[in-house]
C-alpha positions as CSV (number, residue, x, y, z in Angstrom):
1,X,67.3,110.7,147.6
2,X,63.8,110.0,146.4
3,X,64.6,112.0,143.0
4,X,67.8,109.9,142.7
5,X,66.0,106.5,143.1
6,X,63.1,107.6,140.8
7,X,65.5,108.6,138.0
8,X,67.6,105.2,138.2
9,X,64.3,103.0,138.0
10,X,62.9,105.0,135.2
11,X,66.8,104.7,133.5
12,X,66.8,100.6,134.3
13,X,63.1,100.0,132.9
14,X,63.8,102.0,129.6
15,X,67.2,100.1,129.4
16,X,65.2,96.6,130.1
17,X,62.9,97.5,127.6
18,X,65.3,98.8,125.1
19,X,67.8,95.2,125.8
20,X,64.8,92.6,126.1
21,X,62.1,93.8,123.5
22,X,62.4,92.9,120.4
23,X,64.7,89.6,120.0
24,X,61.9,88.3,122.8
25,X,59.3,88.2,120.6
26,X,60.6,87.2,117.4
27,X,58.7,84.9,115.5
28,X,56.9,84.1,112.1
29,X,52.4,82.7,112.0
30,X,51.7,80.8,109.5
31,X,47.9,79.9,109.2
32,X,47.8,76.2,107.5
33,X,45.4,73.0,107.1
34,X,46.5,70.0,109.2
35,X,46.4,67.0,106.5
36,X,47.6,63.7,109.0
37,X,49.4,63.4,112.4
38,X,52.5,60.6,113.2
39,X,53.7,60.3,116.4
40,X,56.7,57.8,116.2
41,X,58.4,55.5,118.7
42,X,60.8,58.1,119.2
43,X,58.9,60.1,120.7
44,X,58.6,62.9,118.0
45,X,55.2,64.2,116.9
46,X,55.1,65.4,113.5
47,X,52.2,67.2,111.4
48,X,52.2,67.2,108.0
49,X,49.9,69.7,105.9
50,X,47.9,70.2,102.7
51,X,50.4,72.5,101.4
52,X,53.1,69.6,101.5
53,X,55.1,71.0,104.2
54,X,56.1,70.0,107.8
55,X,57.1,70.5,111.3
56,X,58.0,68.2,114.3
57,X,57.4,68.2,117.8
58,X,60.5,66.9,120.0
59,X,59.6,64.4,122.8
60,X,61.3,67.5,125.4
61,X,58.8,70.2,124.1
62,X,56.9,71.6,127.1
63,X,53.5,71.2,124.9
64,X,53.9,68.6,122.9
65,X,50.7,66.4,124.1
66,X,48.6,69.6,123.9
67,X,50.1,70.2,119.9
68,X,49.5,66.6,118.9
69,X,46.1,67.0,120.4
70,X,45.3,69.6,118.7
71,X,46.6,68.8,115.4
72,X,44.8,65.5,115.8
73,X,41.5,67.5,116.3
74,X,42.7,69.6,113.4
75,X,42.2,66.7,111.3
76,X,39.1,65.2,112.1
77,X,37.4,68.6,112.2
78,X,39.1,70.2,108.9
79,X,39.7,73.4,110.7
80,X,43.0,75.2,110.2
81,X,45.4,75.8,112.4
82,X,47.7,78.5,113.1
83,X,51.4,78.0,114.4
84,X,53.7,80.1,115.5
85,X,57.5,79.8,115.0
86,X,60.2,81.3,116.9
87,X,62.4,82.5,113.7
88,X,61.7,85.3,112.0
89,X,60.4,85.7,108.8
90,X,61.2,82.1,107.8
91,X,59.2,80.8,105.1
92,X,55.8,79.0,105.4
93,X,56.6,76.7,103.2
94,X,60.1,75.3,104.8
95,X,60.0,71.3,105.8
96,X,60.7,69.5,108.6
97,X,60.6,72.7,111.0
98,X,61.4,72.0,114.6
99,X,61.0,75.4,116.1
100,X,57.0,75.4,116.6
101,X,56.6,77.7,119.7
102,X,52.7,77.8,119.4
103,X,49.7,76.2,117.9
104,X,46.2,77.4,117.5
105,X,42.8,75.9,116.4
106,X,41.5,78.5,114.4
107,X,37.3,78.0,114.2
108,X,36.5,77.5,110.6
C-alpha cells in the first residue's frame, strides 16, 4: 500500500510540474528609464519612458500605488527601472502596454 501511494504522488507531482510549468512563468523584462508619470481621473496610471514608449496601470491592478510610487521615484532619482510583462517575447518597444506584472527600481 505504501509503494502504491508513493508511486501515485511521485506520478501527480511530475504531471503538476509537467501541466503548470512553463505557461506559469511566461513573461518578457525590459530594463528602461522612466521619463514622466500621469495618473488621470480615471484611475489609470501611466509611465511613459525615454525611449518613447509606454505602459499603463489599470485602477483594478493589485499594485498599482506601489508602481506609480515607484515610477514616480524613478523620475526624480534618474534610476532605471525594470518591468516585467506577462507576454512573451513581446517587444520592448510596443506602446500603450497594459500587461505590467512587475516593476523594479534598479540602483543606478
Amino acid at each position: 500500500m505504501k509503494s502504491f501511494i508513493v508511486k501515485s504522488l511521485s506520478a501527480a507531482t511530475v504531471i503538476f510540474s509537467i501541466a503548470f510549468s512553463s505557461p506559469a512563468f511566461a513573461n518578457t523584462v525590459c530594463t528602461k528609464t522612466v521619463s514622466s508619470v500621469t495618473p488621470t481621473m480615471y484611475g489609470t496610471v501611466w509611465i511613459h519612458y525615454e525611449d518613447g514608449s509606454s505602459s499603463h496601470v489599470l485602477e483594478d491592478h493589485a499594485t498599482q500605488k506601489y508602481i506609480f510610487s515607484l515610477a514616480t521615484t524613478a523620475v526624480v532619482t534618474g534610476n532605471p527601472v525594470l518591468i516585467l510583462y506577462n507576454e512573451t517575447g513581446c517587444d520592448c518597444m510596443d506602446d500603450g502596454r497594459t500587461d505590467v506584472e512587475g516593476f523594479r527600481l534598479l540602483k543606478e
